[in-house]
DRENKOL-630038 format. One line per 2 residues: number of its first residue (from 1); their letters; for each residue x, z, y of N, C-alpha, C. Coordinates in nm, 4 decimals, m for minus. Layout:
NUM	a	X,Z,Y,X,Z,Y,X,Z,Y; ...
# end
This chain:
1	xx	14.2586,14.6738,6.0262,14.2769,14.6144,5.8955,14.3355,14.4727,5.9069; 14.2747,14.3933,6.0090,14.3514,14.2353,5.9999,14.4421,14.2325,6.0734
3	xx	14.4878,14.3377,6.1315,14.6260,14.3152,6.2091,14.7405,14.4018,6.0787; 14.7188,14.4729,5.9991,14.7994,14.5471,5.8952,14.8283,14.4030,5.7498
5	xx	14.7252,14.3390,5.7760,14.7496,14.2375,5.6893,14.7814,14.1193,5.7382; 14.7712,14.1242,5.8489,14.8514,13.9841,5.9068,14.9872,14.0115,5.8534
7	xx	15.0177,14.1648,5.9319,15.2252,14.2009,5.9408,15.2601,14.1789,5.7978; 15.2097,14.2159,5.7044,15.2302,14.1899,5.5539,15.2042,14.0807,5.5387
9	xx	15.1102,13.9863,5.5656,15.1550,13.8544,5.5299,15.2910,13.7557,5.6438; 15.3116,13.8006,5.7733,15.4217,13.7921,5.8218,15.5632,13.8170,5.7513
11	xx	15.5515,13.9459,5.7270,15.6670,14.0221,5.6399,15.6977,13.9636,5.5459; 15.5931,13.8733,5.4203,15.6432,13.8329,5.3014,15.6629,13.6636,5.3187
13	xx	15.6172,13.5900,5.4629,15.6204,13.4893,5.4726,15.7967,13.5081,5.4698; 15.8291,13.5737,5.6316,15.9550,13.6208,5.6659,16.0613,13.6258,5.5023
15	xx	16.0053,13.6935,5.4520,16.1044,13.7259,5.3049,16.0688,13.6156,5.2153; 16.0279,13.5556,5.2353,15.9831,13.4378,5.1301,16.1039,13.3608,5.1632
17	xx	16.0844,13.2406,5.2922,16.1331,13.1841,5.4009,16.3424,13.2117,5.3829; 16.3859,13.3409,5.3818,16.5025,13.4040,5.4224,16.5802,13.3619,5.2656
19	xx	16.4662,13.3825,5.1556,16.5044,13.3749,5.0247,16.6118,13.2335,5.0334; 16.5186,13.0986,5.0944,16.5983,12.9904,5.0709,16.7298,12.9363,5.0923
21	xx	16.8115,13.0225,5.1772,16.8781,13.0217,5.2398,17.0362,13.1092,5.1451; 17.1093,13.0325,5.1580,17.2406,13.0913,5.0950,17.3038,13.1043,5.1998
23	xx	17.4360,13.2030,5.1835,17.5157,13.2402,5.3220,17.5980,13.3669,5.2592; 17.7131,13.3826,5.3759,17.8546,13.4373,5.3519,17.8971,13.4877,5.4498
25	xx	17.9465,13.6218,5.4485,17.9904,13.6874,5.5752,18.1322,13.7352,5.5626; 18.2072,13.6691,5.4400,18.3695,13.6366,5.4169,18.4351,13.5034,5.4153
27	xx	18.3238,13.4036,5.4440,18.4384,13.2996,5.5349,18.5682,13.2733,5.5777; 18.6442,13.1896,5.5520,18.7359,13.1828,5.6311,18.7701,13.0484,5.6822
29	xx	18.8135,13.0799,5.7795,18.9057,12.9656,5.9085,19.0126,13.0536,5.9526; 19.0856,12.9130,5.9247,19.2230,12.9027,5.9550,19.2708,12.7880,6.0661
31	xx	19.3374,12.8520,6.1586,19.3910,12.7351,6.2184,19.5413,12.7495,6.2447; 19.5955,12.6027,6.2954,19.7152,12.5633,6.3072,19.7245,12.5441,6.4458
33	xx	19.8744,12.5474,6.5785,19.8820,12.4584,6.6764,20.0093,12.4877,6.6820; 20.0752,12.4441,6.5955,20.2418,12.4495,6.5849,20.2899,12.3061,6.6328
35	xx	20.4327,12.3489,6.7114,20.4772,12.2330,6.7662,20.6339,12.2543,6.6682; 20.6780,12.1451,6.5873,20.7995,12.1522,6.5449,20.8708,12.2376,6.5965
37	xx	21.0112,12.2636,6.5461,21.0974,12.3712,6.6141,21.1083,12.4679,6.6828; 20.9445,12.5333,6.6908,20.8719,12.6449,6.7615,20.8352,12.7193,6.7032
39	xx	20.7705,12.8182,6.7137,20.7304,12.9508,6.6938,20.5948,12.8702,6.5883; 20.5770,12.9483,6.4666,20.4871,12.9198,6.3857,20.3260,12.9442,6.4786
41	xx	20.2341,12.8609,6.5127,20.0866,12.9030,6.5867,19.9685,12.8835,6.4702; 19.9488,13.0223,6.3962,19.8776,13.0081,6.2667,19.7904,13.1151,6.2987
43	xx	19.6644,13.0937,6.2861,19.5751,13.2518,6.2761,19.4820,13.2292,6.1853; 19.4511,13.3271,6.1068,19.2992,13.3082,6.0002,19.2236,13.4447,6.0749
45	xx	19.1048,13.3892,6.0080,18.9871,13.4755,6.0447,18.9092,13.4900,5.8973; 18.9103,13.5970,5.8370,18.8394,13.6173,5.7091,18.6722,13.7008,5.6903
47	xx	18.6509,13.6327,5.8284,18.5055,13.7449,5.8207,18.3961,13.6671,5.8803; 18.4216,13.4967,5.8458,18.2939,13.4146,5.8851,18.1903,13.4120,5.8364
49	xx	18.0683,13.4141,5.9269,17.9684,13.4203,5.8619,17.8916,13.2199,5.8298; 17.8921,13.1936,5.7433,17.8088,13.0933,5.7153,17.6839,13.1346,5.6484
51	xx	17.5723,12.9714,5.6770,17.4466,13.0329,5.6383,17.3562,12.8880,5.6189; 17.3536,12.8586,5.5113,17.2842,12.6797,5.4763,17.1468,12.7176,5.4460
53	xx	17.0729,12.5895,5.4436,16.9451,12.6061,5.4131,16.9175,12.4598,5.3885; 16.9582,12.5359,5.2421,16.9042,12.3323,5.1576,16.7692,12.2571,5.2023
55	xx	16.7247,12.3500,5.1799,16.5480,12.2366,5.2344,16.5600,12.1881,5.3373; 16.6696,12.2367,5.4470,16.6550,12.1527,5.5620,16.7750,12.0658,5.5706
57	xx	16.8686,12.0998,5.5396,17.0171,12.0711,5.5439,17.0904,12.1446,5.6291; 17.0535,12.2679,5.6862,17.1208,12.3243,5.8057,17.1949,12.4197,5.7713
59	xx	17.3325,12.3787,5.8371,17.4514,12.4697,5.8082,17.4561,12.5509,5.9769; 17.5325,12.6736,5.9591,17.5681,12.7684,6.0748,17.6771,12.8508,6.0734
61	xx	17.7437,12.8322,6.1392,17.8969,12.8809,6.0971,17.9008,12.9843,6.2479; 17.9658,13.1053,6.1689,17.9679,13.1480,6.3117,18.0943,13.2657,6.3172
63	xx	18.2121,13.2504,6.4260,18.3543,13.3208,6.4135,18.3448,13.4006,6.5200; 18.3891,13.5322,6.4634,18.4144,13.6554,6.6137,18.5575,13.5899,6.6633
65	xx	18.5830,13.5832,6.7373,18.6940,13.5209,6.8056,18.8360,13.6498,6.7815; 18.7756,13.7825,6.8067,18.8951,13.8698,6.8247,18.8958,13.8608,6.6631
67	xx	18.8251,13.8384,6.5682,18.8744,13.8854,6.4215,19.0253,13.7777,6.3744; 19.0273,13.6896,6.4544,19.1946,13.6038,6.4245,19.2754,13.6539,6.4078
69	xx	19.3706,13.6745,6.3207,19.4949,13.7230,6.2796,19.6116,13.6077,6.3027; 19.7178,13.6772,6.3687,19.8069,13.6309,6.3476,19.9151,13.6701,6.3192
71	xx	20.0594,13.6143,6.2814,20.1603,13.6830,6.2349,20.2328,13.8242,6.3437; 20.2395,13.6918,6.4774,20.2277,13.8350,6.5558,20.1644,13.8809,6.6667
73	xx	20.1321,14.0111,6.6561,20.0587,14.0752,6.7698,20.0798,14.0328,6.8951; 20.2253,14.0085,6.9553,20.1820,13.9404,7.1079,20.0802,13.8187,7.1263
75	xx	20.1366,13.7290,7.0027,20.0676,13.6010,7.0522,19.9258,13.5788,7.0185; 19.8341,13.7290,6.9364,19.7165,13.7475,6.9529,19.6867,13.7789,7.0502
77	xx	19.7409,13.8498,7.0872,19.7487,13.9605,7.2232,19.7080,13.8050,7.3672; 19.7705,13.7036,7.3541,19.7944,13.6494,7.4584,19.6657,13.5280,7.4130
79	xx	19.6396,13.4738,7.2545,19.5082,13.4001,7.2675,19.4258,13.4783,7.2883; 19.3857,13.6285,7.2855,19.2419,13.6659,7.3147,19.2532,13.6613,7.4740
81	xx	19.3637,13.6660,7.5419,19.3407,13.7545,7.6749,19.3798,13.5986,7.7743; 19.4394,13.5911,7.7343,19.4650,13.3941,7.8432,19.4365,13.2786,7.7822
83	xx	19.4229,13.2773,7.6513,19.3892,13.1580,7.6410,19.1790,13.1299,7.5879; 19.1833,13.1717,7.4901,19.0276,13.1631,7.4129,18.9033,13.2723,7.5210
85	xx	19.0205,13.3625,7.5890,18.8859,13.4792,7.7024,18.8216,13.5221,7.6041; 18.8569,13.6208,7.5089,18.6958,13.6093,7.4083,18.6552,13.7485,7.4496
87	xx	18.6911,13.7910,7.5345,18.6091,13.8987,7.6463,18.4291,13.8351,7.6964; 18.5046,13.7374,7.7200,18.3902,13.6365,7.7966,18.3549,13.5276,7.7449
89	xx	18.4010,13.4943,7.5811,18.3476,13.4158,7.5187,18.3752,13.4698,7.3702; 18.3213,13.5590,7.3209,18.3576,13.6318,7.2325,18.3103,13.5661,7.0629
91	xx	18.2448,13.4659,7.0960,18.2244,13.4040,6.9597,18.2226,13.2556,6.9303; 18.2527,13.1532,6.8519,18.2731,12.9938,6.8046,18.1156,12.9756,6.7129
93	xx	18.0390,12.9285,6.7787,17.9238,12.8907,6.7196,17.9227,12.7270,6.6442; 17.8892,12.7211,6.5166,17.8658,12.5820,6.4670,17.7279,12.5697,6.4363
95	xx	17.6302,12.4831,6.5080,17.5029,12.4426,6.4245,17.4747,12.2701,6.3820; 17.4501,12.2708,6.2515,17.4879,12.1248,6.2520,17.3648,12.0890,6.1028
97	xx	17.4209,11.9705,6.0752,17.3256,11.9159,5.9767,17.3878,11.9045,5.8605; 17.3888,11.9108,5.7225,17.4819,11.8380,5.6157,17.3807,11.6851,5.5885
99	xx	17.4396,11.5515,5.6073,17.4117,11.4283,5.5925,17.3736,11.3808,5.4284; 17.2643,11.3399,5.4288,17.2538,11.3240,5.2586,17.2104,11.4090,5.1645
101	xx	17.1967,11.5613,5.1768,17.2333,11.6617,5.1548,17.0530,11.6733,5.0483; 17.1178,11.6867,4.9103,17.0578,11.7402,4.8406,17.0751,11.8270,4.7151
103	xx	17.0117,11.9838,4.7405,17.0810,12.0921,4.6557,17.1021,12.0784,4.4855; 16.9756,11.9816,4.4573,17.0265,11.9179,4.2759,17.1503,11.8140,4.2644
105	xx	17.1850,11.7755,4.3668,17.3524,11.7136,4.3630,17.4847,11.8333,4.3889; 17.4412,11.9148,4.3697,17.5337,12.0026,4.3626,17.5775,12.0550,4.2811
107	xx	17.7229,12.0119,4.1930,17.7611,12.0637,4.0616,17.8674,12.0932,4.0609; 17.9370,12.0969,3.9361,18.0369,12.1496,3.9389,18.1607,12.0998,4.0116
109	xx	18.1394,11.9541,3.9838,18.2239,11.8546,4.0671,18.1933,11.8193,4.2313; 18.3312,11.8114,4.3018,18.3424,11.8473,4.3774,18.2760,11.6909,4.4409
111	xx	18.1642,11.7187,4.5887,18.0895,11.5836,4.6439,18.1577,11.5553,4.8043; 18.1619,11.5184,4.8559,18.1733,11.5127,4.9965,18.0662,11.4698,5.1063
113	xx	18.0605,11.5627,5.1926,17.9410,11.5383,5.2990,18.0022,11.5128,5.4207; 17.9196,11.4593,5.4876,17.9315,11.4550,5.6891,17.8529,11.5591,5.6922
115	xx	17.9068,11.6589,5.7531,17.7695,11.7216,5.8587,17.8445,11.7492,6.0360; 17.7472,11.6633,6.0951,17.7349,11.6505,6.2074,17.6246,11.8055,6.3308
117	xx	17.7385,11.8173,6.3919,17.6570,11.9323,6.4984,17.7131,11.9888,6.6063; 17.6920,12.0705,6.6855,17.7464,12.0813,6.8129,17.8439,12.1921,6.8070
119	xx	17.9495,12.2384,6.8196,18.0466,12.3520,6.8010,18.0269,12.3777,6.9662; 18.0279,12.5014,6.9776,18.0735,12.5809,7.0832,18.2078,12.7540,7.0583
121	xx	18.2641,12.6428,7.1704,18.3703,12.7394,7.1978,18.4212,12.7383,7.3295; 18.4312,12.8783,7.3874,18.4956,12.8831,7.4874,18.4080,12.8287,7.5746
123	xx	18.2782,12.8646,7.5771,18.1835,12.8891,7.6977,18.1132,12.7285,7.6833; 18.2103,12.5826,7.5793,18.2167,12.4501,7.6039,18.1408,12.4313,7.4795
125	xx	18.0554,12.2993,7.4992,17.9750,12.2751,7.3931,18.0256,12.1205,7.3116; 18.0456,12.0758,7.2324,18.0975,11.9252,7.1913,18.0092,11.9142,7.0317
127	xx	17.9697,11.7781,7.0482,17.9253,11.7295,6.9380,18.0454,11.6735,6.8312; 17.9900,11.7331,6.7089,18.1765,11.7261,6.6592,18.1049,11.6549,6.4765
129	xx	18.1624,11.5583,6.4300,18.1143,11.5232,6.2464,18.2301,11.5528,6.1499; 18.2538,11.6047,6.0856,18.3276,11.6522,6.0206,18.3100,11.6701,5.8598
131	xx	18.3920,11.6067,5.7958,18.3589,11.6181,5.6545,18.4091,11.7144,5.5584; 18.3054,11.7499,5.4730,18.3372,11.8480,5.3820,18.2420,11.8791,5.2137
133	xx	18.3657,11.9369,5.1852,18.3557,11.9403,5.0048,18.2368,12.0373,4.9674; 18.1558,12.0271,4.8451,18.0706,12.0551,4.8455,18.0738,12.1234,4.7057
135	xx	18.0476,12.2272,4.6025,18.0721,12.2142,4.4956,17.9901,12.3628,4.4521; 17.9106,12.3708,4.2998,17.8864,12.4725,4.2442,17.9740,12.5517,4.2026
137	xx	18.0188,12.6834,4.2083,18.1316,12.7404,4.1404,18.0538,12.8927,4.0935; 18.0936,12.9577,3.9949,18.0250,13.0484,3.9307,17.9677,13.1814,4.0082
139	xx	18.0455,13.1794,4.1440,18.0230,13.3057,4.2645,17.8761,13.2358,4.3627; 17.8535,13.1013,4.3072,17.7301,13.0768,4.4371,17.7869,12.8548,4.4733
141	xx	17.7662,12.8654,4.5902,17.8175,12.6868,4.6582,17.8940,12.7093,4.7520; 18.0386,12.6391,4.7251,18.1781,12.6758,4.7939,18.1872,12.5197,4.8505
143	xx	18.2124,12.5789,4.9778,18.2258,12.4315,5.1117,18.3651,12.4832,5.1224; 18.4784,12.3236,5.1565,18.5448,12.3282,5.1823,18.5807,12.2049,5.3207
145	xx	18.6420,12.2761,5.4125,18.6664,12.1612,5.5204,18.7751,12.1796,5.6482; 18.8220,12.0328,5.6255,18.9493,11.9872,5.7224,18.9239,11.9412,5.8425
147	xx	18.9397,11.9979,5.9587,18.9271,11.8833,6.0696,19.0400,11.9305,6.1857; 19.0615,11.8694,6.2746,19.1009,11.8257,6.4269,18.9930,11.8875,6.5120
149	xx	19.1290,12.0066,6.6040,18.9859,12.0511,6.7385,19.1160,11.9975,6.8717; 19.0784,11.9516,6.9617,19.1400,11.9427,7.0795,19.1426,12.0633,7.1857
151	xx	19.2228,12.0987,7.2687,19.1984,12.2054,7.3182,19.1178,12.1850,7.4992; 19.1799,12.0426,7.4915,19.1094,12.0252,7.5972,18.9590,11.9813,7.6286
153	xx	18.9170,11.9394,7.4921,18.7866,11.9276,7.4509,18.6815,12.0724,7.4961; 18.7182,12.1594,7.4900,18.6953,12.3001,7.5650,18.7409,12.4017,7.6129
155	xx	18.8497,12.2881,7.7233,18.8547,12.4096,7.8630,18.9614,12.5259,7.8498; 19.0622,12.4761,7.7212,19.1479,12.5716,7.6664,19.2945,12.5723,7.7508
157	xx	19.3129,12.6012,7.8662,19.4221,12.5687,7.9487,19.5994,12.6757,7.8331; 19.6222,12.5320,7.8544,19.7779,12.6459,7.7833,19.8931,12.6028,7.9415
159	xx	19.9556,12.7374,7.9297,20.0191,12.7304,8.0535,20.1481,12.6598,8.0296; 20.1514,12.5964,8.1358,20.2793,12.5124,8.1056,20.4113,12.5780,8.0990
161	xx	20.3900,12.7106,8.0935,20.5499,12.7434,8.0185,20.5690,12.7165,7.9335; 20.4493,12.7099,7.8332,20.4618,12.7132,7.6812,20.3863,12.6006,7.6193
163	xx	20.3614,12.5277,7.7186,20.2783,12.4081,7.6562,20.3819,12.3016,7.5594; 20.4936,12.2705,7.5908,20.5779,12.1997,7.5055,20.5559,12.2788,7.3857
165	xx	20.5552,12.4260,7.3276,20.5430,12.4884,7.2054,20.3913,12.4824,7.1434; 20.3313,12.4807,7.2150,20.1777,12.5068,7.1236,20.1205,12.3452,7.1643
167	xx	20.0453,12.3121,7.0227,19.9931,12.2201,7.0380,19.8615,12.1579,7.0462; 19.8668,12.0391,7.1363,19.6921,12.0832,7.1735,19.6108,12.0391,7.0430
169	xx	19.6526,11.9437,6.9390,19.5918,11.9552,6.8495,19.5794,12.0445,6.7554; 19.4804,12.1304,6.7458,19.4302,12.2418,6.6611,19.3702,12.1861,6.4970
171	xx	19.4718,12.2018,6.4071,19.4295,12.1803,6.2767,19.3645,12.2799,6.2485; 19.1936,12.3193,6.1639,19.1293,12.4029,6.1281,19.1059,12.3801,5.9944
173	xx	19.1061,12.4732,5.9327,19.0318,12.4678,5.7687,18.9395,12.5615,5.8077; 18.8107,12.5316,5.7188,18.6536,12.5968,5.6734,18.6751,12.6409,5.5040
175	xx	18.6564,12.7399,5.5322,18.6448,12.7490,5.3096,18.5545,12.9159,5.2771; 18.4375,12.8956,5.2182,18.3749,12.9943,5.1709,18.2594,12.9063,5.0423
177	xx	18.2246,13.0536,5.0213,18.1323,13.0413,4.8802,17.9934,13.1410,4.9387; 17.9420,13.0502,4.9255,17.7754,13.1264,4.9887,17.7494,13.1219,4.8468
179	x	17.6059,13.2574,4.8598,17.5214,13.2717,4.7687,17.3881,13.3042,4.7869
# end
């Protein structure tokens, strides 16, 4: 009897707990590493999962590496397999904090936050702050965000045939609507 009512009070703590939490498993990131007069280096990924938790401030972003699209198939073909390994590093983890962060400031108008946290990619871990838009919209709370990734920041070797074309600065956009 007190072990059948523990799991039920486990179970509804568990579901209580999970309630607070908003999150999205259509995400998207987009990134850039185009070098002028080169081959366009654009891929999105439309199947991120994010996952906040106002009471604490904790955001979690998390990208399958092979879900990147790009225009074309070789040069997916060649970031999964020589450059990102996502054989052997098959996913971009974000765990971080939103700074300031309180869920009754969240309206229609758009706020801006820091949230600061460690990104891993490519086996490499970096503490990274990055700012982003914050806003109520009628589907749930839609984050929007711009930043700068370096490639050498984690271990991203581009071969010097093609290193004059791709660039090591990686422009990324963040944009989803949790609910």
């Amino acid at each position: 009897m007190k072990k059948s009512t523990f799991l039920i009070l486990l179970l509804t703590a568990n579901f209580i707990t999970a309630q607070d939490k908003i999150r999205t498993s259509m995400g998207v990131i987009n990134f850039e590493a185009s070098v002028p007069f080169f081959e366009e280096v654009n891929a999105v990924n439309k199947s991120v999962i994010m996952v906040m938790e106002p009471e604490t401030s904790s955001f979690v972003c998390v990208a399958v590496i092979k879900n990147f699209r790009f225009k074309m198939d070789l040069m997916e073909t060649h970031f999964n397999q020589n450059y990102i390994e996502s054989d052997r590093y098959p996913k971009a983890i974000f765990k971080g904090k939103i700074g300031k962060f309180d869920m009754k400031d969240i309206t229609e108008s758009p706020k801006e936050y820091t949230i600061k946290g460690k990104l891993q990619i490519h086996g490499k871990i970096k503490e990274i702050e990055v700012s982003a838009i914050l806003k109520k919209v009628p589907e749930g709370i839609e984050i929007i965000s711009d930043f700068s990734l370096n490639t050498d920041d984690f271990n991203i070797k581009i071969p010097s045939m093609i290193e004059s074309k791709v660039s090591k600065k990686v422009n990324t956009s963040l944009v989803g609507i949790m609910k």
